[in-house]
C-alpha positions in Angstrom: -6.4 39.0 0.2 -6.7 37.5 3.6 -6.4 33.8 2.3 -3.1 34.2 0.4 -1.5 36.2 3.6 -2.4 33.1 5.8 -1.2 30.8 3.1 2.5 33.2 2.9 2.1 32.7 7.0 2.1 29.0 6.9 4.6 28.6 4.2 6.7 31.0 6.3 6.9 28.2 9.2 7.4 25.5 6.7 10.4 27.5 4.7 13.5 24.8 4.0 11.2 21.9 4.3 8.9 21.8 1.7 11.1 20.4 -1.0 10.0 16.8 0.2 6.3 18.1 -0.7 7.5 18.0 -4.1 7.2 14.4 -5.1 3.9 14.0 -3.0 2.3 16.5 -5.9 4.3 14.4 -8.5 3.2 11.2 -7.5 -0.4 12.8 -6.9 -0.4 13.6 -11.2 0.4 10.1 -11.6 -2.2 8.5 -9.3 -4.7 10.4 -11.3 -3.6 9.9 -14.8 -3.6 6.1 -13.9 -7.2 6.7 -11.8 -8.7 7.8 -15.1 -11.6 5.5 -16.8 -10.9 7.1 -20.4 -7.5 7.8 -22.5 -7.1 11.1 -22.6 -7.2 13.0 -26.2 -5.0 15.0 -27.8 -7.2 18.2 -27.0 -7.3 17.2 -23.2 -3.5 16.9 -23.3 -3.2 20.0 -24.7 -5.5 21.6 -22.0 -3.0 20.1 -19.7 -0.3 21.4 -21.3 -1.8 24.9 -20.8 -2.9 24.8 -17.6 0.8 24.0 -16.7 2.2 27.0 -18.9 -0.3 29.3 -17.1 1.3 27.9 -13.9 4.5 29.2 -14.8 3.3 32.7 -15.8 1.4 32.9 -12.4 4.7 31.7 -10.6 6.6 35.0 -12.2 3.9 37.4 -11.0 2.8 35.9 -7.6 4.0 36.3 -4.3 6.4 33.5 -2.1 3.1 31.9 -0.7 1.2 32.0 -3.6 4.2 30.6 -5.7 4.5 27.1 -3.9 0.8 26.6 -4.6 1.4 27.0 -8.7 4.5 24.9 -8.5 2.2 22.0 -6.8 -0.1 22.5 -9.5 3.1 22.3 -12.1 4.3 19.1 -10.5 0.5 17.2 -10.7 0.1 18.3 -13.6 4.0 17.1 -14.5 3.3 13.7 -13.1 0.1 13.4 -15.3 2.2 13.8 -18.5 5.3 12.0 -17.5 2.4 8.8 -16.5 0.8 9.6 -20.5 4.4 9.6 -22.4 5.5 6.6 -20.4 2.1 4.6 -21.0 2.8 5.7 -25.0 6.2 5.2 -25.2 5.8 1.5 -24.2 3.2 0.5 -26.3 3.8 -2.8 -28.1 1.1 -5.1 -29.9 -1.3 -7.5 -27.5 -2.8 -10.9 -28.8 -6.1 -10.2 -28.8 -7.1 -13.6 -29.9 -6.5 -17.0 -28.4 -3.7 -18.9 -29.8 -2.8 -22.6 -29.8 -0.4 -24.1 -32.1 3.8 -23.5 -32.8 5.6 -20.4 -30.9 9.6 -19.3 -32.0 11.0 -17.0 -29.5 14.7 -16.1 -28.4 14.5 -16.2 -24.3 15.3 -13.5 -22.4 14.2 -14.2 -18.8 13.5 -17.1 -16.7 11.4 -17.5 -13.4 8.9 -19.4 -11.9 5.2 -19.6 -12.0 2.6 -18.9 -8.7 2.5 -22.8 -9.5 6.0 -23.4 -9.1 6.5 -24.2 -12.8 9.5 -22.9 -14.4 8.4 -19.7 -16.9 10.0 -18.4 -19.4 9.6 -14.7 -21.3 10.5 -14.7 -25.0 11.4 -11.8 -27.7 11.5 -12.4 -31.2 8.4 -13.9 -31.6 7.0 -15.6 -33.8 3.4 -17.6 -34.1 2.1 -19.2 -36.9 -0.6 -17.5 -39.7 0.0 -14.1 -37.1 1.6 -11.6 -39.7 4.5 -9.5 -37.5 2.4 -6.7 -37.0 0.0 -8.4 -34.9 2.7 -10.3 -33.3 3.7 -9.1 -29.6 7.0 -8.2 -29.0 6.9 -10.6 -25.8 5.2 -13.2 -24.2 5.5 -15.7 -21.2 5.0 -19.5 -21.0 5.0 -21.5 -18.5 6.5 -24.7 -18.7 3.9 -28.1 -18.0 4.2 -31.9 -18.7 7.2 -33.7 -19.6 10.2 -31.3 -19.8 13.6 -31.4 -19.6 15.0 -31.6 -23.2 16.2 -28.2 -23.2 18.5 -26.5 -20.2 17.1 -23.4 -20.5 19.3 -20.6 -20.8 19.2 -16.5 -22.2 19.6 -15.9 -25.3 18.9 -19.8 -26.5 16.3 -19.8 -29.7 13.1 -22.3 -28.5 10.2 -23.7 -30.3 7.3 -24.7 -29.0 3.6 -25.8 -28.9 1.4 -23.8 -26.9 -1.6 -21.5 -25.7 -1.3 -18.1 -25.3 -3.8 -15.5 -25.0 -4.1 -11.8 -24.3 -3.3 -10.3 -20.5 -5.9 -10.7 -18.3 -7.8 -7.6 -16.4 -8.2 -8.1 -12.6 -10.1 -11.2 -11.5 -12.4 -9.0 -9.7 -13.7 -5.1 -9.7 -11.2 -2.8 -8.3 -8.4 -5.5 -8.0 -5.1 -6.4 -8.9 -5.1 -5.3 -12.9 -2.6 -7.7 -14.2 -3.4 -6.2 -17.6 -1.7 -3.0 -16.9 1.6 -4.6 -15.6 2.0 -6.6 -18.6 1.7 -3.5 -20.9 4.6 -1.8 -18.8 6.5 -4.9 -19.1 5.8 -4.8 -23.0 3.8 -8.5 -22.3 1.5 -9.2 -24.7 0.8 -12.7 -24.2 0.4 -15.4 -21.8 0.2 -18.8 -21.7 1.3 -22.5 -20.9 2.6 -25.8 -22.7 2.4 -29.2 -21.8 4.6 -30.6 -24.7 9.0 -30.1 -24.9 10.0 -27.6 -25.4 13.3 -27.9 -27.9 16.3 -26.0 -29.3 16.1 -24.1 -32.4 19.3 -22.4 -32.3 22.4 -21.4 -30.0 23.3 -18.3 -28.6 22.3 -15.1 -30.9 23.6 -11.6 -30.8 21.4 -9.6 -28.4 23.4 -6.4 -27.0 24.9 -5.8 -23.8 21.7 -6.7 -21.6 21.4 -10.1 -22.9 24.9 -10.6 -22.0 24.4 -9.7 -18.8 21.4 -11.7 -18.4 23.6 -14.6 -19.3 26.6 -14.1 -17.0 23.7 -13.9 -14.2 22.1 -17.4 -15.0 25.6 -18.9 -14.7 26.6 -16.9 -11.8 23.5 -18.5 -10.3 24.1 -22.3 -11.5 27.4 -21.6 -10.1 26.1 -20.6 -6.6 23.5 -23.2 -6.6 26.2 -25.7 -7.7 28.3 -24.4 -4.9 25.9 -24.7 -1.9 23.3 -27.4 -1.3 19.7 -27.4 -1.9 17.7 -24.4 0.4 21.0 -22.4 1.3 22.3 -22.1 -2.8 18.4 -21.1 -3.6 18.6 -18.4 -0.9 22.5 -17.2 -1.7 20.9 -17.4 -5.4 18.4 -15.0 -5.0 20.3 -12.5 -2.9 23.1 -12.6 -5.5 21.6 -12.4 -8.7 18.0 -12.3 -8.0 17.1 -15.4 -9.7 14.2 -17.0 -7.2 13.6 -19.8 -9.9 15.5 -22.2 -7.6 12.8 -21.3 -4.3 10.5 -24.1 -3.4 6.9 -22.4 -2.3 7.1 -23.8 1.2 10.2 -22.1 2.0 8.9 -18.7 0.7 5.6 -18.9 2.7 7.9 -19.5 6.0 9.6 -16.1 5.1 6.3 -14.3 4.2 4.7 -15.5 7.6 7.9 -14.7 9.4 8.2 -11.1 7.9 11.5 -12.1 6.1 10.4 -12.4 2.5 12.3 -8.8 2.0 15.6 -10.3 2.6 14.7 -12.1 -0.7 14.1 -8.8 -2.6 17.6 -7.0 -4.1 16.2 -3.8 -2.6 17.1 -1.0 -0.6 18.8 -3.0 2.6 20.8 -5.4 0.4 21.8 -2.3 -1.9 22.5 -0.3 1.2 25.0 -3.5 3.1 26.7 -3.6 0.2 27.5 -0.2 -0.8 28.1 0.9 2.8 30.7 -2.2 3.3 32.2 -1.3 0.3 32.5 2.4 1.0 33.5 1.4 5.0 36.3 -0.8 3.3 37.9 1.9 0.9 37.9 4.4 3.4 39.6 2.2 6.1 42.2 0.9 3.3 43.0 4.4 2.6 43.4 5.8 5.9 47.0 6.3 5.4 46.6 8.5 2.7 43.4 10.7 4.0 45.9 13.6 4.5 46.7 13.8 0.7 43.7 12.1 -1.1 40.2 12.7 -0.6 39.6 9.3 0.7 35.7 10.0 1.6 35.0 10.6 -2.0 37.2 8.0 -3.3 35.3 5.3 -1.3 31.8 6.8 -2.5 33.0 6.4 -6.3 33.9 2.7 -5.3 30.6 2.4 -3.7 28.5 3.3 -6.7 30.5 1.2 -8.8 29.8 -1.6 -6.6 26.1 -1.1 -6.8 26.2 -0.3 -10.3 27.7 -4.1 -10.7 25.3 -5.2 -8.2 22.3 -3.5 -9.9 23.3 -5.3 -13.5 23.9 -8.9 -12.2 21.2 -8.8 -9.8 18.5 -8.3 -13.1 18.1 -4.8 -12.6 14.2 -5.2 -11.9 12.3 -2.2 -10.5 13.1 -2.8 -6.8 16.9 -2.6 -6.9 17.0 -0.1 -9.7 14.9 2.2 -6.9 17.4 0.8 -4.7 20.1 2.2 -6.6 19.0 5.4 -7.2 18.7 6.3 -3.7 22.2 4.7 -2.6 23.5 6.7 -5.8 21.6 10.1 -4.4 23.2 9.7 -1.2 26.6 9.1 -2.2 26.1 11.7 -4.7 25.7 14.1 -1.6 28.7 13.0 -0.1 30.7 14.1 -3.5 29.3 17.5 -3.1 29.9 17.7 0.8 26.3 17.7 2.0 24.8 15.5 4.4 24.0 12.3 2.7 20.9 10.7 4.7 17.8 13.5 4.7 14.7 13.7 3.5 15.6 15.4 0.7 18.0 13.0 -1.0 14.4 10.6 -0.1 12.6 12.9 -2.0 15.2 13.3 -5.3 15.3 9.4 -5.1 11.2 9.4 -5.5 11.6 11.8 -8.0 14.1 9.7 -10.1 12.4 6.8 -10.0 8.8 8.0 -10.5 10.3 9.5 -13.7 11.8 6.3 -15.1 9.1 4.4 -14.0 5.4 6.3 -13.2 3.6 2.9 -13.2 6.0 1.6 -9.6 3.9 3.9 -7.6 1.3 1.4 -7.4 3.5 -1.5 -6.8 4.1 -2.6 -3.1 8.2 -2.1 -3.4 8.2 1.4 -4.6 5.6 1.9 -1.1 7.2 -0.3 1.5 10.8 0.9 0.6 9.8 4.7 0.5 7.8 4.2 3.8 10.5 2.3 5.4 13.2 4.9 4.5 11.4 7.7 4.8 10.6 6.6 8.6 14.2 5.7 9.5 15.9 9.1 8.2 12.5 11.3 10.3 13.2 9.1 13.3 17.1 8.5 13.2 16.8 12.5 12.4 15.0 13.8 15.1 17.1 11.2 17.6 20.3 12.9 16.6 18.9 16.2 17.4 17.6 15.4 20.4 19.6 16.2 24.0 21.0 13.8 25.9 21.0 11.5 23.1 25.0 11.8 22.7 25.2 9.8 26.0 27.9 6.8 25.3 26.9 3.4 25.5 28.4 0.4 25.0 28.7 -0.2 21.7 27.4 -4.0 21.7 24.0 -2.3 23.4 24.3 0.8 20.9 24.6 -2.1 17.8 21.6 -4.4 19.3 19.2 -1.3 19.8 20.2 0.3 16.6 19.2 -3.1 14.9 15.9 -3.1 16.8 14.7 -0.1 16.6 15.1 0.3 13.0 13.3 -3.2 12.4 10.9 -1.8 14.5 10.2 1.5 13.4 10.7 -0.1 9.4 8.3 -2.5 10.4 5.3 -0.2 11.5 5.9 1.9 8.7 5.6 -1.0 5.9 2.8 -3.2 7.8 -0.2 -0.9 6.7 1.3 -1.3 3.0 2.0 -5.0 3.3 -1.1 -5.6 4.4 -2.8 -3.8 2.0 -1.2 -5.6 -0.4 -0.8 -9.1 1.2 -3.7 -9.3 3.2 -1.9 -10.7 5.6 0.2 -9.4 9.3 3.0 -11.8 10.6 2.8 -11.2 14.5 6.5 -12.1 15.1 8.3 -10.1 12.4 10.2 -7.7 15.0 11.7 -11.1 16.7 12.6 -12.9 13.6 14.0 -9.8 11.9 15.8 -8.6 14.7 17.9 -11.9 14.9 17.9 -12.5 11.4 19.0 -8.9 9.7 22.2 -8.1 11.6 23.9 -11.4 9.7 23.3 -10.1 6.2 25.3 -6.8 7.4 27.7 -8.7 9.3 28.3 -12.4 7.6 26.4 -12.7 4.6 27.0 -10.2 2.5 30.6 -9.5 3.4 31.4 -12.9 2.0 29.4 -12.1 -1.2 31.8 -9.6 -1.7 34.5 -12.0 -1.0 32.8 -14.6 -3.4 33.2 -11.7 -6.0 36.3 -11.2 -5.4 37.5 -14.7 -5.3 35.8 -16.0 -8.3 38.3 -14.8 -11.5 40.4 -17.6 -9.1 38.3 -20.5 -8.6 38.3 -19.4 -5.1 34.7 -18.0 -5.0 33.7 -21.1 -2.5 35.6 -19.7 0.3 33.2 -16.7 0.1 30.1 -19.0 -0.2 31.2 -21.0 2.5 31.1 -18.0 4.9 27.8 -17.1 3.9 26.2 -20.3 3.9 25.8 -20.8 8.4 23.8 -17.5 8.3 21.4 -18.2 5.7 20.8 -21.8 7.4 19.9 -19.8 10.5 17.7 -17.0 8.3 16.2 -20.0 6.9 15.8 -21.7 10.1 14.7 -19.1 11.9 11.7 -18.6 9.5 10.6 -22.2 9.6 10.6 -22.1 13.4 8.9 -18.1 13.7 6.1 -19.5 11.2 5.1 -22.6 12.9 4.9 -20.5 16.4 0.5 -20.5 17.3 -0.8 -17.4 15.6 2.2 -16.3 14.0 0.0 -14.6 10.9 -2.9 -13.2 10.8 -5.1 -12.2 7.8 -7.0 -8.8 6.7 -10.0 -7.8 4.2 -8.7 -6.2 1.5 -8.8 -2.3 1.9 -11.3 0.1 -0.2 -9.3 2.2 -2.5 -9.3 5.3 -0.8 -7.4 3.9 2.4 -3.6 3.4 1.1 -3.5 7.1 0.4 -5.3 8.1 3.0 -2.8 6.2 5.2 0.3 7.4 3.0 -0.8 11.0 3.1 -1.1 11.1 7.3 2.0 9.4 7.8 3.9 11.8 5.4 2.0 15.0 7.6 3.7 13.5 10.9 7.1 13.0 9.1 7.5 16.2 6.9 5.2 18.6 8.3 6.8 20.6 11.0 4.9 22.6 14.1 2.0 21.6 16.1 0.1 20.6 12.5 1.8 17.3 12.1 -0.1 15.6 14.7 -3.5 16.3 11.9 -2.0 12.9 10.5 -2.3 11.0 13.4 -6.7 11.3 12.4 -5.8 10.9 9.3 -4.4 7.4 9.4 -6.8 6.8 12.1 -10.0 7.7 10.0 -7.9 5.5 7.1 -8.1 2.6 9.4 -11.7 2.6 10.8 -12.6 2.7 6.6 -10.4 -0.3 6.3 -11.8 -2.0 9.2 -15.6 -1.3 7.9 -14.4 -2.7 4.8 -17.2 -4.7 3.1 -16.8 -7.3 0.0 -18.9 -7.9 -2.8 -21.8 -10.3 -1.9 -21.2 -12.5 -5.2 -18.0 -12.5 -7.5 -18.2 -13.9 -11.0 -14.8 -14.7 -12.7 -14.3 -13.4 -16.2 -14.3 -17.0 -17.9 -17.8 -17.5 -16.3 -16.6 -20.8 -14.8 -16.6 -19.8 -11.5 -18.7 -18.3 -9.1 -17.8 -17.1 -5.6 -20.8 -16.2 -3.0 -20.1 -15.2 0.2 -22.0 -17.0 3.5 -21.5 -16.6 7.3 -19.0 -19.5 7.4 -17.0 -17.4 4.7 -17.2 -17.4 0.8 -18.6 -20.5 -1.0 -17.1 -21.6 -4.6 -18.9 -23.0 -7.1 -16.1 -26.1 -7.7 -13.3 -27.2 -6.2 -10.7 -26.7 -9.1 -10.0 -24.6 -11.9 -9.9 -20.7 -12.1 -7.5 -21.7 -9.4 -5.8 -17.8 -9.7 -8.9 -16.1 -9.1 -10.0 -18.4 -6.2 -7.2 -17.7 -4.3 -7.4 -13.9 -5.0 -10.9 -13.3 -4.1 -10.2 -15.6 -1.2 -7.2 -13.9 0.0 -8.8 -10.1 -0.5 -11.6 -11.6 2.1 -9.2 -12.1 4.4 -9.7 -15.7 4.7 -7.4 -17.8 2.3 -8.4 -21.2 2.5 -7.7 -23.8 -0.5 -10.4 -24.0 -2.8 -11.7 -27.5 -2.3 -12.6 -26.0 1.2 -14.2 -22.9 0.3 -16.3 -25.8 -2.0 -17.4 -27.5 0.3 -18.9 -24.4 2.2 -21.5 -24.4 -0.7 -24.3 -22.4 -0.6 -26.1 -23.3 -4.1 -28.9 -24.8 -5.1 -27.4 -27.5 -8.0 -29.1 -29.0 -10.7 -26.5 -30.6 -12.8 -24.5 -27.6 -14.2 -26.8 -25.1 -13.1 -26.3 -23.7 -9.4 -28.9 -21.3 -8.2 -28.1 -18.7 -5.3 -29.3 -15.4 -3.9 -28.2 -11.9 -3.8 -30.3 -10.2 -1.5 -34.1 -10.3 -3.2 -32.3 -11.2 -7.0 -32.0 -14.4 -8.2 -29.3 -15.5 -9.7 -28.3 -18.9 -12.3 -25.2 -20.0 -13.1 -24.4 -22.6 -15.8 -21.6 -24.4 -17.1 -21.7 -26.0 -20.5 -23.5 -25.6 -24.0 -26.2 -28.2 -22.7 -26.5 -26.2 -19.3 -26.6 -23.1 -21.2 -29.7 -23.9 -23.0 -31.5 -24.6 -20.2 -30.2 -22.1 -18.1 -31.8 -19.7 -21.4 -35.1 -21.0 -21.2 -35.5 -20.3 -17.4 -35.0 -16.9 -17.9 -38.0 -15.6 -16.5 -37.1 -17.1 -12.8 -33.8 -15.4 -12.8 -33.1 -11.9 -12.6 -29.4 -12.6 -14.0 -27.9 -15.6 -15.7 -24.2 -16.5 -15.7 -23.0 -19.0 -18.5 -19.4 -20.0 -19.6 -20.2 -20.2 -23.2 -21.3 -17.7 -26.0 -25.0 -17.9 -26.1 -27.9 -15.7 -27.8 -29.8 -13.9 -25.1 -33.4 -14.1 -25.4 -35.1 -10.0 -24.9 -36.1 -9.3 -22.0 -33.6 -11.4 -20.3 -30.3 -10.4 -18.3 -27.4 -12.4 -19.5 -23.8 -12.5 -19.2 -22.0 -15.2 -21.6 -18.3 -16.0 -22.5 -18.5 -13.0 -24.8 -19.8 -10.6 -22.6 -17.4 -11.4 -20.1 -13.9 -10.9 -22.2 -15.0 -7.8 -22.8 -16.8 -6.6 -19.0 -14.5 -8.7 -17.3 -15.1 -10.3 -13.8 -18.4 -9.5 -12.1 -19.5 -8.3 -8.6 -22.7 -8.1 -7.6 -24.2 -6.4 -4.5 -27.6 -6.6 -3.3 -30.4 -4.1 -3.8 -33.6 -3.4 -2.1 -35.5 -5.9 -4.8 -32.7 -6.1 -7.1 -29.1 -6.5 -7.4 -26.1 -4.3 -8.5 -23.6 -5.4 -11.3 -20.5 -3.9 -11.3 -17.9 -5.1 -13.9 -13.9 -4.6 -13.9 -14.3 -2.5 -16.8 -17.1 -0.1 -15.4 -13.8 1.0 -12.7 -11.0 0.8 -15.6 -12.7 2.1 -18.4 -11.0 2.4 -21.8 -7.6 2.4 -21.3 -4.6 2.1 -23.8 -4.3 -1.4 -22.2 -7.7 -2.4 -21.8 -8.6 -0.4 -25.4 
């Protein structure tokens, strides 16, 4: 029994920190439930099912160090069912045709495209000859051509001509998987229209949420109205959320100057506003704190605040996390414990893993949980250090709070962002360091003042506070992204190093003893994966229209328009996004009107474009070891071909070179059958 006494041992020296642990295993039963290339069956569920009773039995009869290893096995196996019933309990029908032709729909959100077109989401829908049990409960269009007949509002009745088809997978193996977002946000349709889109009815009756929805857009008309052009956009998006108002160039400055997350209704904005409203009610009830419980008091206030904040702002997944982990920690202060810990971290993940399994992919549920987690461990360990009690002048004490937390929020997100971005702004410490303290100090108190002054008309005064400090965010990002080699870009990481990374960085924070420092080789071997990173030699987009191959001057594409999404993906993920006519002109294929030879490795490979090219793309079969085509075609035998129809089904191609040969992987050898990639 000599394992289990050194496992009681270690537990021993971990005993009142282990509860943090707990979401790590949660999160783990997620991960794999989402990792899985099949749906799993009934039986398998029930297997599951057992194994976790059988954890419970062992828990009763098992000693203190053998117990924590059965409840980890509980919680993983309680993430993996939590992932299942949410992934169920979603389900809603997908086109799974394309459609072009007339589209009814009540709208229910509005936003803009990666294109900068205004998009908007419908319910009710309806599309003609589709009988209502093939038709999806939602789908998004994006608005083309000649618009303007229609101000476009929630809860407004449209019609429409357009095309919508199913989801699409993710433009390359292993990427992005678009798919699965849409099925969480009960999507099952995309599309576009180039033609007016008109009236059908008013206003109809859609519960409290579309009522909301609607106070927001005209709480956001009425900001926009109220400040000019970039500053009413920004005060717009902070406010209500609504970044429809953003132009493009403005929101790459604030990417490349590491300010984009002052856009996001997340955990800082969340956190201003609750904590000014909570420092407010306490100071106004100061002369009663000897006969109220003014502390209390002031948290109640707080979490109403935020639970007004988290309606109007759209409650979208990032300020719903947000709340929760405000709400946690003023819940603590109701019941007298200490309200910033790694615990009230860890009920937060909890929470919102449980509403939402699918955010622990998303880059928000990451960064905000990496960022908080690293403030509370080193805030923590600063207030329990000696000598750090010393006063200071409380101007220094402010400016070095507001730096070090940028700093230390900013090496805790930057492995995430990059993963996720690709990219690693150079000056973000600078830019956020003079930029932050004015949404604690200027710009949200007067959104609170806004609030308050708008049943009176007044609500400018409030705006007109806030609207020098978002010049200077503004300006300050325009001038931080212009500086020589303020951004730098990164290959996209293999799968395995965001965990990796997430798992040594949780070791230093939560792991107490000598045995922490085992993360610091963790992340390290994480990042030396990362940085031997290699991409696929050729990437075939799942229409078949376009080819990507990669050369020493970086990756050539096979036109200089069109698949435009997937371009900019696959150039992005190589760490080198340049615009597509560019990566053209790099070309590295041998053209013959719409056929473009190239090689991978020893295999040869033909791509064609067109029913003509097709044909005779067919007939040189015996020169190519795989042909590409955009069309549905009949293979000849003997002959290795991948056509329209092959591809909406494999989904987007990469192929790696072989000794003689060539290796095909397609997006749906990695996803498998899933319930939405069935």
């Amino acid at each position: 029994m000599r394992p289990f006494k050194t496992l009681n041992e270690l537990i021993d020296r971990q005993r009142g920190n282990l509860f943090p642990w707990a979401p790590v295993f949660y999160g783990t039963g997620i991960a794999i439930y989402f990792a899985l290339t099949f749906e799993p069956s009934k039986v398998e569920w029930l297997i599951v099912g057992l194994v976790s009773v059988s954890c419970v039995g062992l828990f009763i009869f098992s000693d203190a160090g053998a117990r924590v290893l059965w409840i980890g096995v509980l919680l993983t196996t309680g993430g993996l069912c939590v992932a299942g019933l949410r992934a169920n309990l979603v389900a809603e029908n997908v086109l799974d045709f394309r459609y072009y032709g007339p589209i009814e729909g009540r709208i229910v959100a509005i936003d803009r495209s990666g294109s900068d077109a205004e998009r908007l989401t419908l319910d009710r829908v309806v599309l003609r000859d589709v009988p209502p049990n093939r038709t999806p409960k939602r789908v998004r269009v994006s608005l083309h051509g000649l618009q303007g007949f229609l101000k476009s509002e929630p809860g407004i009745s449209v019609i429409l001509t357009g095309h919508l088809s199913p989801p699409g997978g993710a433009v390359e193996p292993g990427g992005y998987d678009f798919r699965r977002h849409a099925w969480f946000l009960r999507l099952g349709a995309v599309g576009y229209t180039r033609t007016p889109v008109l009236m059908l009815s008013e206003h109809t009756q859609g519960g409290l949420g579309l009522w909301i929805e609607r106070i927001r857009f005209q709480m956001s008309a009425a900001v926009r109205n109220a400040l000019p052009d970039r500053a009413g956009a920004f005060a717009a998006a902070i406010t209500t959320g609504d970044r429809s108002a953003m132009d493009q160039d403005t929101l790459a400055d604030l990417r490349a100057s590491n300010l984009a997350h002052l856009l996001a209704i997340s955990g800082l904005h969340m956190g201003l506003l609750t904590g000014f409203v909570f420092a407010f009610l306490r100071l106004a009830l100061a002369p009663a704190s000897l006969y109220l419980p003014s502390r209390k008091i002031a948290a109640v206030g707080a979490l109403l605040a935020g639970s007004v904040y988290l309606a109007l702002s759209g409650g979208n997944v990032a300020t719903e996390r947000a709340f929760i982990m405000v709400g946690v920690m003023f819940a603590a202060v109701l019941v007298d414990r200490r309200a910033i810990t790694l615990r009230a971290v860890a009920v937060a993940a909890f929470i919102v893993l449980t509403l939402r399994p699918e955010a622990l992919y998303g880059p928000g549920f990451q960064m905000s949980f990496a960022a908080t987690t690293a403030l509370v461990a080193v805030f923590g360990a600063m207030r329990q250090a000696p000598g750090t009690k010393r006063r200071w002048p409380k101007w220094l004490r402010f400016i070095g709070g507001v730096a070090l937390s940028s700093f230390v929020a900013g090496m805790a997100t930057a492995p995430f962002a990059a993963a996720h971005f690709n990219q690693v702004p150079h000056y973000g410490l600078i830019a956020n360091v003079v930029s932050v303290p004015l949404m604690g100090a200027v710009i949200i108190p007067g959104a609170v003042l806004a609030a308050i002054l708008s049943p009176f008309g007044l609500a400018w005064i409030g705006l007109s506070v806030m609207e020098p400090a978002i010049l200077w965010i503004l300006w300050v990002a325009e001038t931080v992204a212009g500086w020589p080699r303020s951004l730098s870009f990164v290959v996209a990481p293999p799968d395995l190093v965001v965990p990796m990374m997430a798992l040594g960085g949780l070791m230093l924070v939560i792991w107490q003893g000598r045995g922490r420092f085992m993360g610091i080789p963790v992340v390290a071997f994480a990042l030396v994966v990362w940085s031997g990173a290699e991409r696929p030699m050729a990437l075939i987009s799942q229409t078949g229209g376009l080819v990507g191959v990669m050369t020493e001057n970086g990756r050539a594409l096979s036109k200089p328009k069109g698949d435009g999404f997937a371009a900019d993906v696959w150039l992005e993920n190589d760490g080198d996004p340049v615009v597509q006519p560019e990566a053209f002109a790099r070309g590295d294929f041998d053209v013959k009107g719409r056929m473009r030879w190239f090689q991978v490795g020893g295999a040869t490979v033909l791509h064609a474009t067109g029913k003509v090219a097709a044909s005779e793309a067919l007939e040189a079969c015996e020169e190519a070891t795989l042909i590409v085509v955009n069309v549905e075609v009949s293979a000849p035998d003997g002959c290795t071909v991948y056509d329209l129809k092959r591809l909406r089904f494999e989904g987007a191609l990469a192929l790696t070179p072989l000794a003689d040969n060539i290796k095909i992987t397609s997006t749906r050898d990695l996803t498998g059958s899933r319930l939405w990639s069935p």
